[in-house]
N, C-alpha and C positions, 0 to 999 in steps of 0.2 A: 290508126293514130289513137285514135280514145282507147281501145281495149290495151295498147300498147300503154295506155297514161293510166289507166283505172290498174291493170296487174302492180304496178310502178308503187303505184298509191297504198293499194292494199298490203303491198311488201314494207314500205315503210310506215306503213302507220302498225301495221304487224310487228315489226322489230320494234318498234316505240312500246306499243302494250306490252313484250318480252323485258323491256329493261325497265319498264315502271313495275311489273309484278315483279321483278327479281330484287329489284331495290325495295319495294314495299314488305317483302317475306324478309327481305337484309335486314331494317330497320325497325321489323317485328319481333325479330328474333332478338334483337339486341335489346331493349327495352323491355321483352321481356327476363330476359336474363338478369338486366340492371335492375329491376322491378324487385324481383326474386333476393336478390344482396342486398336492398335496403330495405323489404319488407320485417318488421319483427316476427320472432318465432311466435305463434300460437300455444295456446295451453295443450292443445292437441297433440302438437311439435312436441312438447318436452314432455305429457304422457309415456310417451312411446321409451324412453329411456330414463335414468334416475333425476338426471337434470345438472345433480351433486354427485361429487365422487368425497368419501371418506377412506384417511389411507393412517391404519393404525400404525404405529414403529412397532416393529419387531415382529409385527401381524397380528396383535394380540395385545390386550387392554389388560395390567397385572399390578397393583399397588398393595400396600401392604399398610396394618395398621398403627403400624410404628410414624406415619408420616410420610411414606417413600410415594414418590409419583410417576405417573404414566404421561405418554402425550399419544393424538390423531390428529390429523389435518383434516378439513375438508375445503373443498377447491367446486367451482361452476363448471357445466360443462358448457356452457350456450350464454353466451353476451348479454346482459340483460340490458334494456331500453332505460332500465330508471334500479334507482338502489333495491338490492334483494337483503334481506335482514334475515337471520338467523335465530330461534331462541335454543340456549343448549343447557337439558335441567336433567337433572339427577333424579331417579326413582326413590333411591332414599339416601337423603344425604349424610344419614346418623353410620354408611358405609363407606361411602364415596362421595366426594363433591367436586366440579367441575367449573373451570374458569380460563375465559370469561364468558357468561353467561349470555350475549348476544357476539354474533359475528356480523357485520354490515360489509358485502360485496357492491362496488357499485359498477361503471360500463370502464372502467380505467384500470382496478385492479382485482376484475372477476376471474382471471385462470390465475394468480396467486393465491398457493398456499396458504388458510391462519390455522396458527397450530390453537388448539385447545388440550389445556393442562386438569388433569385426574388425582387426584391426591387423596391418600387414604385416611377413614376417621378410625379414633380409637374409640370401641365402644365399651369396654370393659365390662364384658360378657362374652364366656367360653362358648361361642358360635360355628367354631370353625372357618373356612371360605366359606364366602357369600360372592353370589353373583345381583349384582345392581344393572341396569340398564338407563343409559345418557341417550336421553332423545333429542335430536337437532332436527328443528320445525321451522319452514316459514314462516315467518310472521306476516300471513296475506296483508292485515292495514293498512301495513306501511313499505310493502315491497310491489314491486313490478307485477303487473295484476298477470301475463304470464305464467307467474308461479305458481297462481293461488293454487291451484290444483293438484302440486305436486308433493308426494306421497312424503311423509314421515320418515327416517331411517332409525336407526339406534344403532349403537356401541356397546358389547357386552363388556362391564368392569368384574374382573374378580378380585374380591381382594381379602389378603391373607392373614390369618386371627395371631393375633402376638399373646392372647391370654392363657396362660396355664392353670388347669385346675388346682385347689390345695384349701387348705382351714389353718387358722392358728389357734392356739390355747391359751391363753392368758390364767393366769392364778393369782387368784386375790390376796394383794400382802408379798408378793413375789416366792409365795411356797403355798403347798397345800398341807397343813394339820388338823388332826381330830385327835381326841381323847375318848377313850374308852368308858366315861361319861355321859356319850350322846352328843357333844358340841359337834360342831358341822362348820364347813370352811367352802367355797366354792372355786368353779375354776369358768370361765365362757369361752365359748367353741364362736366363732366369726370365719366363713367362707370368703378366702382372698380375689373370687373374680363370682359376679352374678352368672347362675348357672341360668340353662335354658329350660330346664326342669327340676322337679324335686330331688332336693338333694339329704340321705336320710345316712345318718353317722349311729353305727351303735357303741355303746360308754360299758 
């Protein structure tokens, strides 16, 4: 009778400890799963990949100095906890300048698109293309501290010289005369675009 009541016992209180450990590994695993979706991503997290994606039109950043403009977007790749702010400045803006100058993501419309507009300056010097570089930075102060860490990108802008070399001559009096006397008349030489180096005209 007893050994018959003690096997009994141990069977059931055996199955008992099988469905408490089974529901305690249940409700471990779940928790920690739900743990894991409401934890924020670490600085660590977003190390590991850009954070930002930038996506230029037409794959390539091309403005010209006549005025003509370019556009990128840049979009979050990870939900951020609190607003991520943008700064986006021009290397030299006597090339290119770029607007608007901050972009603010916040937790509502972080995987939308803002486009950022490129427009070319005229510099009125025979330069050629020039290539300028548009840096888009956290701004840690005032962004999701998350970000602080995350790395700098850039935008290569080239942009395309509208100036043609050339001189004019201007003649004093609208002609040039001398007399076989010696009297003397002038004329001035003026370079129609600032050259990048010496520019030497022989008369």
């Amino acid at each position: 009778m007893y050994n018959r009541f003690s096997r009994h016992s141990r069977s059931y209180f055996s199955s008992r400890r099988g469905s408490a450990l089974g529901l305690f590994v249940l409700f471990t695993a779940f928790f920690t799963s739900l743990f894991s979706l409401l934890t924020p991503f670490t600085p660590a997290a977003l190390a590991e990949g850009e954070a930002f994606t930038i996506s230029e039109s037409g794959g390539s950043t091309t403005v010209g100095e006549n005025g003509s403009t370019d556009t990128f977007t840049v979009v979050l790749d990870v939900q951020p906890s609190t607003d991520v702010v943008f700064s986006v400045s021009s290397a030299d803006e006597n090339e290119a300048t770029a607007a608007p100058s901050t972009l603010t993501f916040t937790s509502g419309n972080w995987d939308t698109p803002q486009t950022v507009t490129v427009t070319g300056v005229d510099d009125s010097i025979i330069d050629g293309s020039q290539t300028t570089a548009l840096s888009i930075a956290v701004v840690d102060a005032i962004s999701d501290d998350a970000y602080d860490g995350v790395a700098d990108q850039t935008v290569s802008v080239s942009t395309t010289d509208n100036d043609t070399a050339g001189f004019t001559v201007t003649e004093s009096g609208g002609s040039t005369t001398v007399a076989e006397t010696g009297s003397t008349d002038t004329i001035t030489v003026v370079l129609t675009k600032g050259p990048l180096t010496d520019v030497v005209l022989s008369v």
